[in-house]
C-alpha positions in Angstrom: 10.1 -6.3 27.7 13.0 -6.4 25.4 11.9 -5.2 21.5 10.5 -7.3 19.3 8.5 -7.1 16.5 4.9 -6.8 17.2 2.3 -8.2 14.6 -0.9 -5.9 14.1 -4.4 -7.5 13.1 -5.5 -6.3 10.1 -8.8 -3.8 9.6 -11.0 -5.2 6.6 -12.7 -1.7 4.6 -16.1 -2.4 2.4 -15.9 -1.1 -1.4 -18.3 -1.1 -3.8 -15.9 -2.6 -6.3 -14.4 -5.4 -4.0 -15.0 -8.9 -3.6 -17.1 -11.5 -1.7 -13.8 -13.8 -1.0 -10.9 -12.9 0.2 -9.1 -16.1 -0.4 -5.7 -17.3 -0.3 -4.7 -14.7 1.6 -7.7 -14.5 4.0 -9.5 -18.1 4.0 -11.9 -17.5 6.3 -13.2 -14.5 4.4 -15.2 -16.2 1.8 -19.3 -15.5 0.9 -19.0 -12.4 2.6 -22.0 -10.2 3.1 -20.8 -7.0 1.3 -17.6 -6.6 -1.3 -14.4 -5.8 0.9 -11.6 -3.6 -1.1 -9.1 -3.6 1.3 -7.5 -5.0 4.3 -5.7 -2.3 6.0 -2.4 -3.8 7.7 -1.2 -0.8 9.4 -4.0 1.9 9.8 -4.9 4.1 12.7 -7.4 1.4 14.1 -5.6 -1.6 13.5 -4.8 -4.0 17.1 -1.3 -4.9 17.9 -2.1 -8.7 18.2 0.7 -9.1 20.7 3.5 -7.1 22.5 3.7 -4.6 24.6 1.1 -2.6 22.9 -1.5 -5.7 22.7 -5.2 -4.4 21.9 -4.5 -1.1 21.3 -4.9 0.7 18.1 -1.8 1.6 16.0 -3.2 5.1 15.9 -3.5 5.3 20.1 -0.3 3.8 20.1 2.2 5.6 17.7 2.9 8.4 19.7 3.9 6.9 22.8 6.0 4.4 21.2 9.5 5.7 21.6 12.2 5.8 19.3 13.3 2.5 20.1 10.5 1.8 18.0 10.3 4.8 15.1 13.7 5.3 15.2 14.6 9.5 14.8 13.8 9.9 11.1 10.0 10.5 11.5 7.7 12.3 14.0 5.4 10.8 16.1 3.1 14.3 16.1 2.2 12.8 12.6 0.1 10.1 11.9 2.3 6.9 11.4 4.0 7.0 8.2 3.3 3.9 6.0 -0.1 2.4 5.0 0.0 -1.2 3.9 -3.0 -2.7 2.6 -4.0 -5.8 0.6 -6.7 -4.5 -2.7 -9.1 -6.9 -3.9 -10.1 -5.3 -6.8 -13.4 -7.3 -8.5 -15.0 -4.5 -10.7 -12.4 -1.4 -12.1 -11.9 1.1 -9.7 -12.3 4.9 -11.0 -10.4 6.5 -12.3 -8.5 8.8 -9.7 -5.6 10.8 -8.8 -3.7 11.8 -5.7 -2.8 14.8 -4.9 1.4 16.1 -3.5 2.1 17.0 -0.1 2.0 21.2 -0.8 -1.7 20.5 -2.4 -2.7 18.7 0.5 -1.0 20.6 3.0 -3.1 23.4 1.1 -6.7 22.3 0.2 -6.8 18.8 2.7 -5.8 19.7 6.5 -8.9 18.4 7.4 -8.6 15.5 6.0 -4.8 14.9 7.6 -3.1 17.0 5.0 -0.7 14.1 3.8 -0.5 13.5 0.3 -0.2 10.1 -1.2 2.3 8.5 -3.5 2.2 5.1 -3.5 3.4 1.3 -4.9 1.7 -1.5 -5.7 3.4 -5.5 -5.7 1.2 -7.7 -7.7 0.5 -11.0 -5.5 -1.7 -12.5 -8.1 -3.2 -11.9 -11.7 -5.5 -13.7 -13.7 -4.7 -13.7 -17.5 -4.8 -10.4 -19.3 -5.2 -8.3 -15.7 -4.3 -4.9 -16.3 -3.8 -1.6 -14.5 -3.4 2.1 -16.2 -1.2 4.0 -15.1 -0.4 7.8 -16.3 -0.9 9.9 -19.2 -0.9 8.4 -22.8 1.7 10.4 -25.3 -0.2 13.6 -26.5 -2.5 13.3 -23.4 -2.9 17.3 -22.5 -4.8 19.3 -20.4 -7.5 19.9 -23.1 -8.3 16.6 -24.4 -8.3 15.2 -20.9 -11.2 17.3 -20.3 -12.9 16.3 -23.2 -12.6 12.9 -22.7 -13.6 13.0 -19.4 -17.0 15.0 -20.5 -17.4 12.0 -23.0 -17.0 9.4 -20.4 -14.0 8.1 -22.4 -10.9 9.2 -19.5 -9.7 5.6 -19.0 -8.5 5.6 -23.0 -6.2 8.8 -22.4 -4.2 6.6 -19.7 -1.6 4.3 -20.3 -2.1 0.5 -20.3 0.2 -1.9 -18.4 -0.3 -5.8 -18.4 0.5 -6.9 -14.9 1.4 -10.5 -13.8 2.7 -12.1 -10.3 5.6 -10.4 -8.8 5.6 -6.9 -10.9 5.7 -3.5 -9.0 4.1 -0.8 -10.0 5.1 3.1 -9.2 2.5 5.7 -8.6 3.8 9.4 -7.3 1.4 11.8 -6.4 -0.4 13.4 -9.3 -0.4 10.6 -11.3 -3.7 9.5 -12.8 -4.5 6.0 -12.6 -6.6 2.8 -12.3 -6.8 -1.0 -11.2 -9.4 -3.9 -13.3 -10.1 -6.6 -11.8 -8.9 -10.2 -12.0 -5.6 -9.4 -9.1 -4.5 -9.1 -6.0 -2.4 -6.3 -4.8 -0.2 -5.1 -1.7 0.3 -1.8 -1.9 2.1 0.7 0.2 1.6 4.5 0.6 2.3 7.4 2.5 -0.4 7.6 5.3 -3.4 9.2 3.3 -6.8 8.4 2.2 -7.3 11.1 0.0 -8.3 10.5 -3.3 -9.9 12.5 -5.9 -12.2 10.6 -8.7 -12.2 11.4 -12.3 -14.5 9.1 -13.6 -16.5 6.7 -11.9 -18.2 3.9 -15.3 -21.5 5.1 -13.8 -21.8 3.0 -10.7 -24.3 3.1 -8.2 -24.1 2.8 -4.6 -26.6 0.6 -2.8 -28.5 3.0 -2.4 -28.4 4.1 -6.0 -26.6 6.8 -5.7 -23.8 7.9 -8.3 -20.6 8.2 -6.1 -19.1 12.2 -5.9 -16.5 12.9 -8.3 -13.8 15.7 -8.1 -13.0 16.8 -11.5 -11.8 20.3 -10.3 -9.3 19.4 -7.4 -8.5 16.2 -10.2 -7.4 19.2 -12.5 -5.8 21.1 -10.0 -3.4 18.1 -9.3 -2.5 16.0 -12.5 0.7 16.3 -14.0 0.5 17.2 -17.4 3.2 17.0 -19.9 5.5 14.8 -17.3 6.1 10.6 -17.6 6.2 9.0 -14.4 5.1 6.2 -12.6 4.5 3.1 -14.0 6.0 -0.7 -14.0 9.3 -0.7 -12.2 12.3 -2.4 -14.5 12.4 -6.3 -14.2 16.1 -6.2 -12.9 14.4 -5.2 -9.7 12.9 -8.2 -9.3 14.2 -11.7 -8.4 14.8 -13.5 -5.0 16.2 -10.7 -2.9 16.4 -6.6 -3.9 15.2 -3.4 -3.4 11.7 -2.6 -5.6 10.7 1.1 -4.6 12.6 3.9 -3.2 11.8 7.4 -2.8 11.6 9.9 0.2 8.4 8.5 1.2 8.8 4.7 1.6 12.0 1.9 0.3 10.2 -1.1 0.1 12.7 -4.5 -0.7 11.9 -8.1 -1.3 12.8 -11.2 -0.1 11.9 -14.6 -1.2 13.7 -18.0 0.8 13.1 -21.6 1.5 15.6 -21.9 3.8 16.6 -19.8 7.2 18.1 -16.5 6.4 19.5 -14.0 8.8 19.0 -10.5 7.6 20.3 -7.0 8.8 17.4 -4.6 8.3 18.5 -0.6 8.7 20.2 0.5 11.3 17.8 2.9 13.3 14.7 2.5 11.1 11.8 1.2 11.8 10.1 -1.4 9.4 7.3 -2.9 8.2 7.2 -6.4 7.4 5.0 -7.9 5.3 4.4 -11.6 4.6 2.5 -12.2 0.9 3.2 -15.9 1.5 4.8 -18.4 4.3 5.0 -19.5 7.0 7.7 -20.0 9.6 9.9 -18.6 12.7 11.3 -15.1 13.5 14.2 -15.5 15.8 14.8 -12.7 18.1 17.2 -12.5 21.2 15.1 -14.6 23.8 12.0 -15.0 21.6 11.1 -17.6 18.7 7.7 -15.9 17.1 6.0 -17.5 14.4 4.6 -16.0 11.2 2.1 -16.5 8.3 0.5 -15.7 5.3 -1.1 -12.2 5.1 0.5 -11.1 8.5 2.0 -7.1 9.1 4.5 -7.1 11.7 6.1 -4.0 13.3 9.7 -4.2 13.7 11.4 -1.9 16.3 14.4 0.2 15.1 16.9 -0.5 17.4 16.5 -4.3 16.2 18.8 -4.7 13.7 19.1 -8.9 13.2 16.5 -10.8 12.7 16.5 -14.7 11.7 14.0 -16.3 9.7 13.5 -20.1 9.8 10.7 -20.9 7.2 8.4 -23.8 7.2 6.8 -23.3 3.6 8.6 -21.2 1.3 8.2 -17.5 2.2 7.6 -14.3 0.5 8.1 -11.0 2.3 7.8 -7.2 2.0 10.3 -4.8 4.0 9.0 -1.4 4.1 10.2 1.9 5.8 10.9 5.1 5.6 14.2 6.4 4.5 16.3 8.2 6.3 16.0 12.0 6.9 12.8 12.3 6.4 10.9 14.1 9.6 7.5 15.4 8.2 
């Protein structure tokens, strides 16, 4: 079978802060049973809906795949590289922190090791949505820890007023949150570790206050440094690049009418569609897309075609080259 991209079905995760309806993206996903936070679009047990890895799990599949498909730049002993997910964010979630590769490395092999920096494209906000994102000025070490024995943590980070179509950059050690009222793609580095600062007090549903890590929180914060945060509006618009660092590049693209694009040469990608719908057009293959699909693409493609049928919005994602780990 000659490459192609391959799309993968996505994996839907409960959280207590999500929400019962999942709609526009997902309209078959409304008066759900439990709050979902996330939809996982290219996690270890996410199907390939079609190609020639159709019905296996991304996880099962990633290290047979070839470097047709990863291209050279990252290994196949490690988990795949980029997690994509849609957030559904109806309550605040806590407030957390990542920790950097070396910490992880360190203190997390059990958990995979991997540390998580991460970016988030707003799809949709309702009027006065806000994230927080990093240290306030005069935010140190010592009156974080007071606030956070006060229950008062979320005032020592910085507030940013999010609308459709901002990005938002969050490296490792940054300490952060998302309110409610939007919904967000983000993209990461493969990890699910996350250390809580502050929780508001919720229960579980079995009334149960969820486990915090204050300590390991501590351990991995970076005082005294500004970072993260909204990315400058120039990056925005119709077509352009919105995140890069040695972890992910992740580029936009916005068209009504067909487009050919050249993606990197030798670099595999992640293509995401926030809104659409049309035709791929691939040597010997027409595929059609949609709204809220992830698709694979193989890095020795290097044109791809679009023909849309509603005006599209897409996500590029992959990993730069060079890096291995």
């Amino acid at each position: 079978m000659k490459p192609r991209p391959a799309r993968l079905e996505p994996q839907f995760v409960p959280r207590i802060w999500g929400a019962r309806s999942l709609a526009p993206l997902f309209p078959d996903k409304q008066s759900l049973p439990e709050p979902i936070g996330e939809a996982w679009l290219t996690g270890n047990d996410c199907r390939f809906a079609d190609g020639p890895f159709a019905g296996e799990k991304l996880g099962d599949a990633w290290p047979r795949m070839g470097d047709d498909w990863s291209g050279r730049n990252v290994s196949r002993d490690m988990p795949f590289p980029l997690l994509a997910k849609f957030i559904f964010p109806e309550e605040k979630l806590s407030v957390q922190v990542h920790p950097d590769d070396d910490y992880a490395r360190k203190h997390e092999a059990a958990a995979g090791g991997v540390g998580k920096t991460e970016m988030w494209y707003i799809i949709a906000a309702h009027k006065g949505a806000e994230v927080r994102v990093g240290l306030r000025p005069g935010v140190d070490r010592e009156s974080f820890q007071h606030a956070t024995a006060d229950g008062k943590v979320e005032e020592c980070l910085e507030r940013v007023a999010v609308h459709a179509g901002d990005t938002i950059f969050v490296p490792a050690g940054t300490v952060h949150t998302i309110g409610p009222g939007m919904t967000i793609c983000e993209i990461q580095q493969n990890s699910d570790i996350t250390y809580r600062v502050f929780d508001f007090n919720r229960l579980t549903s079995e009334g149960k206050l969820r486990e915090l890590h204050v300590n390991k929180s501590m351990d991995v914060i970076r005082f005294g440094e500004r970072r993260g945060g909204k990315v400058a509006a120039e990056a925005h618009g119709a077509v352009g690049t919105l995140v890069e660092c040695p972890y992910f590049a992740v580029m936009k693209s916005v068209f009504a009418e067909p487009e050919r694009r050249t993606k990197p040469v030798g670099l595999m990608e992640v293509l995401i569609v926030i809104e659409g719908t049309g035709k791929i057009e691939v040597p010997d293959a027409e595929i059609e897309y949609a709204n809220a699909q992830a698709w694979l693409v193989p890095a020795v493609m290097r044109d791809l075609r679009f023909v849309p049928t509603a005006r599209t919005t897409m996500l590029h994602a992959y990993v730069p080259g060079g890096l291995s780990t």
